[in-house]
MARSE-14103 format. One line per 8 residues: their letters; for each residue x, y, z of C-alpha. Coordinates in steps of 0.25 Angstrom, whole numbers, padded with zeros to 4 digits. Example, Ala and Ser with C-alpha at 12.3 -4.5 7.8 and 13.67 -1.06 7.14 Angstrom:
% MARSE-14103
AS> 0049,-0018,0031; 0055,-0004,0029
This chain:
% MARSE-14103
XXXXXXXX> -0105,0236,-0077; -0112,0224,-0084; -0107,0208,-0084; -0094,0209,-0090; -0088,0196,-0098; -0074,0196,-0103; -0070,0183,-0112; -0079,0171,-0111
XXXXXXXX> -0085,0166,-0099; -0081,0153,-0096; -0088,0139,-0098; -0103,0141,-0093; -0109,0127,-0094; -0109,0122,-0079; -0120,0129,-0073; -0126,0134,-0087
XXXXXXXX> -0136,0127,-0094; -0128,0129,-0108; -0143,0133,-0114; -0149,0142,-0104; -0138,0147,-0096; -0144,0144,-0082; -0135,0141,-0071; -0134,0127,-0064
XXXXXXXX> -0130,0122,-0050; -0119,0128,-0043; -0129,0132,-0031; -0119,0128,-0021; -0108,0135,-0028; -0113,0148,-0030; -0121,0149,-0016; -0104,0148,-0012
XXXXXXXX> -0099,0159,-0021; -0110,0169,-0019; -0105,0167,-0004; -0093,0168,-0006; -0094,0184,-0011; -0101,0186,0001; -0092,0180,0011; -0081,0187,0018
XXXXXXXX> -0067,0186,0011; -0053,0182,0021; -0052,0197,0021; -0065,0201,0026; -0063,0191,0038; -0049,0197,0041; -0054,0211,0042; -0046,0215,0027
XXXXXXXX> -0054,0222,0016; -0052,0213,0004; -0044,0218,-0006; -0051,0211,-0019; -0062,0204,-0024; -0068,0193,-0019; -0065,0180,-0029; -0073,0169,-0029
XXXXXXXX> -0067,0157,-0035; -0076,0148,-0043; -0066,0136,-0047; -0068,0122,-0057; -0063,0117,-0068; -0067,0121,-0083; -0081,0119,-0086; -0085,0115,-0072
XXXXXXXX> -0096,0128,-0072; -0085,0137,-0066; -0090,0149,-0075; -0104,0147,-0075; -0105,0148,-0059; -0096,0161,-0059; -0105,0166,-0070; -0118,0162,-0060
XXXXXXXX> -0112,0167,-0048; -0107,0180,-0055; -0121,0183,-0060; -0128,0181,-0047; -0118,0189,-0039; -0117,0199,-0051; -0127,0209,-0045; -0119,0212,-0032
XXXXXXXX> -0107,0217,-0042; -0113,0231,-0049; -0100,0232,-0058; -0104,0219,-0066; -0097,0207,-0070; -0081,0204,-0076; -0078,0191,-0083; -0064,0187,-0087
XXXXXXXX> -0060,0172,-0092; -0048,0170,-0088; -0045,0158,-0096; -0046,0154,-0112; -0054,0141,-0116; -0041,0133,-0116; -0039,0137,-0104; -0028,0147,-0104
XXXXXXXX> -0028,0156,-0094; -0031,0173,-0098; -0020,0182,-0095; -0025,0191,-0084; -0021,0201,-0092; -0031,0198,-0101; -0043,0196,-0092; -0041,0208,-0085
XXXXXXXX> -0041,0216,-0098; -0054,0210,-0103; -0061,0214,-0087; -0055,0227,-0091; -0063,0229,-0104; -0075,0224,-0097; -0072,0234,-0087; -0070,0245,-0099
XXXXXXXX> -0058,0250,-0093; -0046,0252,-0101; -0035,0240,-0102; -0021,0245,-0110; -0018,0235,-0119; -0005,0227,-0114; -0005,0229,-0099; -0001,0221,-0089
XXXXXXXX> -0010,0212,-0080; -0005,0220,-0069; -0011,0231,-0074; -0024,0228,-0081; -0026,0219,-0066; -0026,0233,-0061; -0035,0239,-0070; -0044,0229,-0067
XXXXXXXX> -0043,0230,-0051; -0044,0245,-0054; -0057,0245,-0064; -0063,0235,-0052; -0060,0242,-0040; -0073,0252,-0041; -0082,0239,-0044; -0090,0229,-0039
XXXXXXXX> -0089,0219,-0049; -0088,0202,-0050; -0075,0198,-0060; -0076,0184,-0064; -0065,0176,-0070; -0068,0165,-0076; -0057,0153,-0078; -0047,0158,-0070
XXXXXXXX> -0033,0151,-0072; -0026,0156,-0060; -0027,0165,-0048; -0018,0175,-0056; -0025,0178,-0066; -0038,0180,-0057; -0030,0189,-0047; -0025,0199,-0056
XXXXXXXX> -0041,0200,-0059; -0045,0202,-0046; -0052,0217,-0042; -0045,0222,-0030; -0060,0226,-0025; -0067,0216,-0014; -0081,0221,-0022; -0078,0214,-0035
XXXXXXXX> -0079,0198,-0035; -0070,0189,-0044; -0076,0176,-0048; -0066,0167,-0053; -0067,0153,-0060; -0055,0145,-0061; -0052,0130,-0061; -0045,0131,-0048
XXXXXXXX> -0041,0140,-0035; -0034,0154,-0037; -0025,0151,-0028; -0019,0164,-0023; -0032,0173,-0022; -0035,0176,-0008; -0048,0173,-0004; -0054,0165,-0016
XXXXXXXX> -0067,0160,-0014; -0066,0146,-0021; -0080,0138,-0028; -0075,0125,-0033; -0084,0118,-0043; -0086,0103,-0045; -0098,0097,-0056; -0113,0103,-0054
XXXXXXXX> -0122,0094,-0047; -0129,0083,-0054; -0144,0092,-0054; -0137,0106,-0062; -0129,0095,-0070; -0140,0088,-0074; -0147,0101,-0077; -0138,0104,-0085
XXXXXXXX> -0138,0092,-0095; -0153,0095,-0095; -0152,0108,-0102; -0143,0102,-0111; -0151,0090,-0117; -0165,0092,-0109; -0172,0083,-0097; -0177,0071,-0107
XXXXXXXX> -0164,0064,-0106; -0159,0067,-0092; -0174,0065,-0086; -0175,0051,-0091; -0162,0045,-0086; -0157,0055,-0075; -0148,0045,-0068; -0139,0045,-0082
XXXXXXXX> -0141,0059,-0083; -0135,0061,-0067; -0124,0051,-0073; -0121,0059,-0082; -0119,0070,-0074; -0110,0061,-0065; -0101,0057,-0076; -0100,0073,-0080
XXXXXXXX> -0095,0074,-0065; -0106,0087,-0066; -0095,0094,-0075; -0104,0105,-0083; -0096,0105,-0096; -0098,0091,-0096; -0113,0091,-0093; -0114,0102,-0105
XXXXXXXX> -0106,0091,-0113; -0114,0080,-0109; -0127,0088,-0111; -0123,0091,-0126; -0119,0078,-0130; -0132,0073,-0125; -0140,0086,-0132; -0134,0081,-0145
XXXXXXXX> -0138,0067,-0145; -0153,0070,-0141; -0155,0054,-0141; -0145,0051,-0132; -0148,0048,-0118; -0139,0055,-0104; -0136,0040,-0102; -0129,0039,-0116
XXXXXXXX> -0119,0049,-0113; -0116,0043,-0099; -0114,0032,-0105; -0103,0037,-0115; -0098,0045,-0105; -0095,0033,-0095; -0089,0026,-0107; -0077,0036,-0109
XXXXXXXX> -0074,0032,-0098; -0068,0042,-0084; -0057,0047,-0093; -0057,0061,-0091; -0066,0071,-0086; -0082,0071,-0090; -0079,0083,-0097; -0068,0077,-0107
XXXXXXXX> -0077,0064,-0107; -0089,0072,-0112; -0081,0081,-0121; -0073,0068,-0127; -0090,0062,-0129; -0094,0075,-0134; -0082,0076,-0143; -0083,0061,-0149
XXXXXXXX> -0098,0064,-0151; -0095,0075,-0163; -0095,0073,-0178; -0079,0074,-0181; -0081,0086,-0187; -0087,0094,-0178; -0076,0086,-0167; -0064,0091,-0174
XXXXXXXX> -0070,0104,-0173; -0072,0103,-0158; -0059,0100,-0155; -0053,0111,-0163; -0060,0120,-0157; -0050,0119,-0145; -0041,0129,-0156; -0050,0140,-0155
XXXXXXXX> -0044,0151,-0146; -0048,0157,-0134; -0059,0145,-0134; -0069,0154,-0142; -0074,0147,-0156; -0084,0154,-0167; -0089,0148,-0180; -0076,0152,-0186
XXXXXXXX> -0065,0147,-0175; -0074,0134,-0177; -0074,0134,-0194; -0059,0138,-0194; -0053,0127,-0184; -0062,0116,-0191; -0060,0120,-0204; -0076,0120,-0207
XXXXXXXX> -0086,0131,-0211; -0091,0142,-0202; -0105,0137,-0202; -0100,0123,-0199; -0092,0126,-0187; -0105,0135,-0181; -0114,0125,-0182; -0102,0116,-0175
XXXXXXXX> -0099,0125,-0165; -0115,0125,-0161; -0116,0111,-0160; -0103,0111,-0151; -0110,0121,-0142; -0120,0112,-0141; -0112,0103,-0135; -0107,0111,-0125
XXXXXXXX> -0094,0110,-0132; -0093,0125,-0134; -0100,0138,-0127; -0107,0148,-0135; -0101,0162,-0132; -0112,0174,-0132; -0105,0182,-0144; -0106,0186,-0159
XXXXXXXX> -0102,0182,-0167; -0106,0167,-0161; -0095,0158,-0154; -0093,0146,-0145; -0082,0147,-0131; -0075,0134,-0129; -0076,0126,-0114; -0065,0130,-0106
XXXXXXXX> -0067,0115,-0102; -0068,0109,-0116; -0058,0115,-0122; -0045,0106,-0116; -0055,0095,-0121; -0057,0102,-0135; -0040,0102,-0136; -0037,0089,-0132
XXXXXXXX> -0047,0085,-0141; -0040,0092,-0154; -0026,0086,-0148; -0030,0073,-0149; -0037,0074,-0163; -0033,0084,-0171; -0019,0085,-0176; -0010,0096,-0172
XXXXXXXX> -0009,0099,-0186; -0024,0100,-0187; -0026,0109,-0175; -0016,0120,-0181; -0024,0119,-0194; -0035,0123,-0185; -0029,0134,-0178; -0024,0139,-0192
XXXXXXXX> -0036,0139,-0197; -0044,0147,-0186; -0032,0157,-0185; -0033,0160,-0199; -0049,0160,-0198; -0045,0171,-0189; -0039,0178,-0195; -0049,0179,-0207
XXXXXXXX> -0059,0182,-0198; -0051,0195,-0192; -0047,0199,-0207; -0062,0200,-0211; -0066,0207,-0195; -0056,0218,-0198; -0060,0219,-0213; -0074,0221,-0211
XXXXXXXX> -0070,0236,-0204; -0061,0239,-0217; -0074,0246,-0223; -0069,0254,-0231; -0055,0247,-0235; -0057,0239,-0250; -0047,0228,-0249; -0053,0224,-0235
XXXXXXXX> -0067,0225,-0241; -0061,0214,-0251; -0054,0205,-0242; -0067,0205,-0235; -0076,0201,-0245; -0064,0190,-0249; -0066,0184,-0236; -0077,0172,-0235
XXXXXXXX> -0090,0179,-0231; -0088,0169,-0215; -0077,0178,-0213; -0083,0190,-0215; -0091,0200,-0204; -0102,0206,-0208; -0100,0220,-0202; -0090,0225,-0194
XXXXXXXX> -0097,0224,-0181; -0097,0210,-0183; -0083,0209,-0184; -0081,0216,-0174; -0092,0207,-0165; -0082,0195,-0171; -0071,0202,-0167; -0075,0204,-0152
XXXXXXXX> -0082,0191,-0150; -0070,0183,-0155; -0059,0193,-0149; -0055,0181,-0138; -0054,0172,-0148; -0046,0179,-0158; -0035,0184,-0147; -0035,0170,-0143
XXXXXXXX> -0032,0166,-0158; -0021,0174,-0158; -0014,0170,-0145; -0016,0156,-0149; -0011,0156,-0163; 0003,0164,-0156; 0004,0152,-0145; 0003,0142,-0159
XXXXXXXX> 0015,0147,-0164; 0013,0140,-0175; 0004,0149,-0182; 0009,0161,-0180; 0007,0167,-0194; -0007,0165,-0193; -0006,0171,-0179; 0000,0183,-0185
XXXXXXXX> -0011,0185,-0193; -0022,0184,-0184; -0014,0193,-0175; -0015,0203,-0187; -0029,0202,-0190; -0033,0201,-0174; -0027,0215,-0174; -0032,0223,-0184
XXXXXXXX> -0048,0217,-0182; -0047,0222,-0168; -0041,0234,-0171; -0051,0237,-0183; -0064,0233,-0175; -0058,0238,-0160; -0047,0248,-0162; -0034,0249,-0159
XXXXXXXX> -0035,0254,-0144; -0046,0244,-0141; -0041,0233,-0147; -0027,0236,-0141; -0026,0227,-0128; -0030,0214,-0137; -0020,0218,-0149; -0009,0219,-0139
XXXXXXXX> -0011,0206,-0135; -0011,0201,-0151; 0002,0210,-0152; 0009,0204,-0142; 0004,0189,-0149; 0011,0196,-0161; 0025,0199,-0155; 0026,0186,-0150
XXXXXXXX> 0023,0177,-0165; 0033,0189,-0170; 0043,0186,-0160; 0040,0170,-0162; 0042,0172,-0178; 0052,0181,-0179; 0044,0191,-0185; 0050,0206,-0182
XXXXXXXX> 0042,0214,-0189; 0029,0209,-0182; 0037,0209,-0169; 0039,0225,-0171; 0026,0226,-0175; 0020,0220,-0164; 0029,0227,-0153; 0024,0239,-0159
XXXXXXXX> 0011,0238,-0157; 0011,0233,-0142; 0022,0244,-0139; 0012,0251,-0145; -0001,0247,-0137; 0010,0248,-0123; 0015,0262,-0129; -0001,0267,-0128
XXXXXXXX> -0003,0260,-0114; 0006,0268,-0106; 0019,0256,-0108; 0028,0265,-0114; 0039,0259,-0109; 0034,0244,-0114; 0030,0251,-0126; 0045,0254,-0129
XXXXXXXX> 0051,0241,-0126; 0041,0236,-0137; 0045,0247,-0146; 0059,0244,-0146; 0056,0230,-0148; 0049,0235,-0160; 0059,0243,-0168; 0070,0230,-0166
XXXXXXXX> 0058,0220,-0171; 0058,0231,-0184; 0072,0231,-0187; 0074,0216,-0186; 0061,0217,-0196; 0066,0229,-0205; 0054,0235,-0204; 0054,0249,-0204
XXXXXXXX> 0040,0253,-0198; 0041,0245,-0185; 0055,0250,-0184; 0051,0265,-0186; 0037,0261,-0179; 0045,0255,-0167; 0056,0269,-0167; 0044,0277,-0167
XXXXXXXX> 0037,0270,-0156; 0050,0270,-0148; 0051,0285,-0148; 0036,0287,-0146; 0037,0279,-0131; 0051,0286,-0126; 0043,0298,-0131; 0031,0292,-0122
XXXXXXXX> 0042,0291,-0110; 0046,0303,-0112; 0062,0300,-0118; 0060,0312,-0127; 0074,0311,-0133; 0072,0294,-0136; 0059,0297,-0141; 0064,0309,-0152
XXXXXXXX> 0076,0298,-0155; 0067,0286,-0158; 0057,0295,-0165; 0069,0302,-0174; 0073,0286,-0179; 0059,0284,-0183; 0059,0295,-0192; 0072,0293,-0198
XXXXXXXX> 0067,0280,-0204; 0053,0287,-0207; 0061,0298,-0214; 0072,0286,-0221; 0057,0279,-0225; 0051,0291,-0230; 0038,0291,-0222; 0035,0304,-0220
XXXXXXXX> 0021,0304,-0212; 0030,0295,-0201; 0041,0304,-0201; 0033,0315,-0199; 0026,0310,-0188; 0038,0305,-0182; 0045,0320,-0183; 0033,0324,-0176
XXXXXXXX> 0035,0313,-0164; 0050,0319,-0164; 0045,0333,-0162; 0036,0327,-0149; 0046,0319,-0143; 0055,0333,-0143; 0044,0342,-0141; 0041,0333,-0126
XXXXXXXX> 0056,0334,-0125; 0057,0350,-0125; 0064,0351,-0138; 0054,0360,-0145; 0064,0364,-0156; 0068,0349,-0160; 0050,0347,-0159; 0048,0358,-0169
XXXXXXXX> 0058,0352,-0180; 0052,0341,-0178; 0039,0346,-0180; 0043,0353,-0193; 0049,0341,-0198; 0034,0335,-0196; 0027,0345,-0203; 0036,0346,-0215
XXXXXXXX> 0036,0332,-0217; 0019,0332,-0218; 0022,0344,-0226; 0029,0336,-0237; 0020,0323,-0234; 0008,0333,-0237; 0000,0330,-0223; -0007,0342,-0220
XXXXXXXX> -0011,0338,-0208; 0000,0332,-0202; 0009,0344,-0205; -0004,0352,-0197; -0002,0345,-0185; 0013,0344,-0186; 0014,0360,-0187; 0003,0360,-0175
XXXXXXXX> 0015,0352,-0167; 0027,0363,-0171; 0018,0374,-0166; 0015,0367,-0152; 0030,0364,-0152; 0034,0380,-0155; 0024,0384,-0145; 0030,0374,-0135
XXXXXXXX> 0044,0379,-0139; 0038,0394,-0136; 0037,0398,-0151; 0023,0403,-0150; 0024,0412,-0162; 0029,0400,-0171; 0018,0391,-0165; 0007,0400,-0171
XXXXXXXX> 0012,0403,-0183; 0015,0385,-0184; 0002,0382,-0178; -0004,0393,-0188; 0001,0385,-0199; -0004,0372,-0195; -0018,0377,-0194; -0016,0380,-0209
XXXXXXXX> -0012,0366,-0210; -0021,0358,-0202; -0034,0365,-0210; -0028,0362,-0223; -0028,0347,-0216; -0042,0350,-0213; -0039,0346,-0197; -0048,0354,-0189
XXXXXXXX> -0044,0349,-0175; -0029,0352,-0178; -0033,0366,-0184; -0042,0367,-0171; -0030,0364,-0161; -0021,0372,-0167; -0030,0385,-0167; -0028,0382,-0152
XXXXXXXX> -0015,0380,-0150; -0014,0395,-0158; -0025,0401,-0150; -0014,0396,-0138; -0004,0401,-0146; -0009,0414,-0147; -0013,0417,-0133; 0000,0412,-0129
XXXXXXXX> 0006,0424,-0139; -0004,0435,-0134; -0015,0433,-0144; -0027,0430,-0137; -0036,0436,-0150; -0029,0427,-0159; -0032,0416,-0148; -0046,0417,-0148
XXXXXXXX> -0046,0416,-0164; -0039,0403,-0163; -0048,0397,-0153; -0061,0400,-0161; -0054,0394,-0172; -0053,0381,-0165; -0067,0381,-0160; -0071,0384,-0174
XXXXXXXX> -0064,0373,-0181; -0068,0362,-0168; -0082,0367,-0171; -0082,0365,-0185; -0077,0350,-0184; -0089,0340,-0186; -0091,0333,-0172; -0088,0318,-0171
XXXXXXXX> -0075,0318,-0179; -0068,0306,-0178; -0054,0306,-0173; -0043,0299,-0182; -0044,0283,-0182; -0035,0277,-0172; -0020,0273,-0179; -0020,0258,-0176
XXXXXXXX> -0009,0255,-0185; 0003,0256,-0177; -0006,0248,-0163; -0011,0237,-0170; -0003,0232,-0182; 0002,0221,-0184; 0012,0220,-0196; 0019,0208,-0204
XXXXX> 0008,0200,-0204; 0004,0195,-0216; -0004,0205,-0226; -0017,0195,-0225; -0028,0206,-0220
């Protein structure tokens, strides 16, 4: 297994030089932690196997160079560990922790082993633990916001090794191997400054430029500040920005001090725009985050975004299409900074604007696959050529690069509360580009978290019909995970959303549903019941395709249940109702059903002459597989009545019509209607 990364890495600029990527200092540090692997844990010494992994503990606070010396120690030790590498941040740019949940799903995509959408942390913990247990792998975890969240990572196998950054001790971890980190020393610190603005400056006055260091107490970030405030003023010398920095005074920390320098030194402009970049979710910005929360044009805001960079103000993120991570470290600084200068007012505006940039920007990505569909050829060609992709690879690259970013969006416009209609329909667009570019099953464990996002502005609003909707669809995502029982909790909820509503296809979605999981439980009797008052508001509706399917669902549930008598009524009912609907093809099947039924019931004779009629049927609806399968079933049929000849027939037939079908063809497209809709939301597409 290759070096897996899940989410973004942390804040690499302690120990990095930001242009060449070379590691700095930290000697001491990582003599320490590479001995630490080696040395025996408190269960060795007491003649105990240990039961997990050994976790090493690499502690400081944001920006210090906590990540960057995990990154170093993991690469030097990487080649004792055959199985590779695991990433997982565990905390957002703001600093809010990331539900375990969440981390161990995204270890278990790097692992490629299956995570059902919506379960527990128990149980994807497990997963984890049981995907581990054969390897010999490192798992680093990166801004830990607590010993919990760590422990519910950890491989029950002493051959993996967890390294863990956090700002303090996981207290409650036995046998934590702990590296605390102070500044770097004053010769990495000082080579670090010269990679940002070259020797020249630090060469001719070295006593300011170890002031300097001084004054930045070693703090990395603060370094890489300092050495892009000194890069952008070429004629400055190291001594001038001492000097400035000694006259703000020992408010604060060197950080804040050389951010607030840094911050003073832009063009209004471009400082506004700083500072509201504290509103672009999960810390990730891009050209258009940038363009919408400023209010300027897309080009502006990249070359902006560059400059920044420069700085040190932002990190560039390896990705395309291009975008730019935010410091864990600055980003208090960055919101403080929009507190006290923008107005509330101002800031919403903002986060309006960028929502519905969003959403604009998920319209055309899910347009772009509509190929062959006019009017979204139109509303393409009607949207400004910035907002528009290319091809749709490239909305599809857009769409995985910016997937953090766009989830986050939607869990912070939710937390608004004050924007919920824009939230409603970010939520709606979010949902139909990941189904249109990932498909329904793959794009399942992220939509039920937008689902669940749903349910609750429904619930806050007041909004029935979008509550059924969205009970629907995660009863149906529990439903197809093996949570039937959950799955019929949500149901029920369901159907009393649609009646508050009046709205008949939730309420005859959600009856349905209901008799599909007792049926799934096996309550035959319930599950027949449920079905029945489905189909009596399909029949009062006159939908004739649903109520024949739905006659067809009665049948099963009476068929499992040993009412074979009941199941062929039902059946006829089906197949008359295609009959008079004029599906061909549905009635072939539906007659295929009967038979199996009468043969179940010990009708043998019936069976034929019903399954005989279906292959008339199923080759006027030109379906050779269904012709195929029923030439089986009578070849079985036949044997079963003493007709071995006739058997024989029937079985060549079959072999004749499979070997006739052209190779490759495609099965049906996945039905993604009833998973991942999301109705009453406006009709904007």
């Amino acid at each position: 297994m290759t070096d897996q990364a899940v989410d973004t890495d942390g804040v690499k600029l302690s120990g990095h030089a930001a242009t060449e990527g070379h590691f700095l200092g930290r000697t001491r540090e990582l003599k320490e932690l590479c001995a630490d692997i080696e040395r025996a844990g408190l269960d060795t010494l007491a003649g105990n196997k240990p039961p997990r992994a050994r976790v090493l503990l690499i502690a400081g606070g944001p920006g210090s160079g906590r990540s960057a010396l995990a990154g170093e120690l993991v690469r030097r030790v990487a080649g004792r560990y055959p199985d590779g590498v695991l990433r997982a941040r565990l905390a957002d740019a703001d600093g809010t922790p990331v539900p375990a949940e969440r981390a161990a799903r995204a270890l278990l995509a790097a692992l490629e082993r299956p995570a059902p959408a919506g379960a527990s942390e128990e149980d994807l913990s497990a997963c984890l633990r049981e995907a581990l247990a054969e390897r010999r792998a490192i798992v680093l975890l990166d801004d830990a916001a607590g010993a919990e969240q760590v422990d519910a990572l950890l491989p029950d196998t002493p051959e993996c090794l967890v390294v863990a950054v956090s700002a303090g001790p996981l207290t409650g971890i036995s046998d934590v191997r702990p590296c605390t980190l102070g500044g770097l020393d004053t010769k990495s610190a000082l080579e670090l400054l010269t990679r940002r603005i070259g020797s020249v400056r630090i060469t001719v006055d070295p006593r300011s430029a170890e002031g300097l260091v001084e004054a930045c107490q070693g703090h990395p970030v603060a370094l890489i500040l300092a050495g892009g405030w000194l890069a952008a003023r070429p004629k400055s010398a190291v001594a001038d920005l001492a000097k400035q920095l000694h006259a703000e005074g020992d408010e604060g920390t060197p950080l804040s001090r050389l951010f607030a320098l840094v911050h003073h030194g832009l063009a209004p402009t471009a400082a506004r725009t700083l500072r509201l970049l504290s509103l672009a979710p999960a810390g990730l910005v891009d050209a258009h985050t940038a363009s919408a929360l400023a209010g300027c044009s897309i080009g502006a805001a990249r070359s902006t975004l560059d400059d920044f960079a420069a700085l040190g103000l932002l990190r560039p993120v390896p990705c395309t299409p291009p975008q730019y991570e935010i410091p864990g470290c600055l980003h208090p600084l960055l919101r403080a900074a929009a507190e006290a200068h923008e107005r509330p007012a101002e800031l919403q505006l903002a986060r309006a604007r960028m929502l519905e940039r969003t959403v604009r920007l998920l319209q055309s990505c899910r347009a772009v696959t509509e190929t062959d569909n006019p009017q979204a050829r139109e509303k393409l060609q009607g949207m400004p050529s910035a907002l528009r992709f290319p091809s749709p690879q490239a909305a599809a690259e857009w769409l995985e690069a910016r997937r953090p970013a766009l989830l986050g969006a939607a869990r912070l416009a939710v937390a608004d509360g004050e924007l919920d209609t824009l939230a409603r329909r970010l939520m709606a667009q979010l949902v139909k580009a990941m189904v249109a570019h990932l498909g329904a099953h793959d794009a399942a464990p992220d939509l039920y978290g937008v689902h669940q996002l749903v349910l609750d502005v429904a619930e806050r609003r007041g909004l029935p019909r979008e509550k059924a909707a969205a009970l629907l669809n995660l009863g149906d995502v529990d439903a197809r995970t093996g949570r039937t029982a959950q799955a019929l909790v949500r149901y029920r909820a369901a159907l009393d959303a649609g009646r508050q509503a009046n709205d008949p296809y939730a309420t005859g979605r959600a009856m349905e549903s209901v008799g599909g999981a007792h049926l799934e439980l096996g309550d035959y009797e319930r599950a027949a019941d449920w079905f029945g008052r489905a189909l009596a508001q399909r029949l009062a509706r006159d939908e004739r395709a649903d109520a024949a399917r739905l006659y067809g669902r009665i049948a099963t549930a009476h068929t499992y249940a040993g009412r074979y008598g009941e199941a062929q009524r039902g059946w006829r009912a089906a197949v008359a109702v295609h009959r008079k609907s004029g599906d061909v093809g549905a009635q072939a099947r539906a007659l295929s059903e009967l038979a199996r039924v009468q043969e179940y019931a010990g009708r043998p004779e019936e069976s034929l002459r019903t399954c005989q009629e279906a292959v008339e049927w199923a080759h006027r609806a030109q379906d050779a597989r269904l012709r195929a399968a029923l030439h089986l079933r009578l070849a079985d049929t036949c044997e079963h009545l003493g007709d071995p000849a006739a058997a024989r027939l029937h079985r060549g037939a079959a072999e004749r019509i499979l070997g006739d079908e052209a190779p490759g063809t495609e099965s049906e497209p996945e039905n993604t209607a009833d998973a991942c809709e999301i109705r009453s939301t406006p009709a904007e597409d």
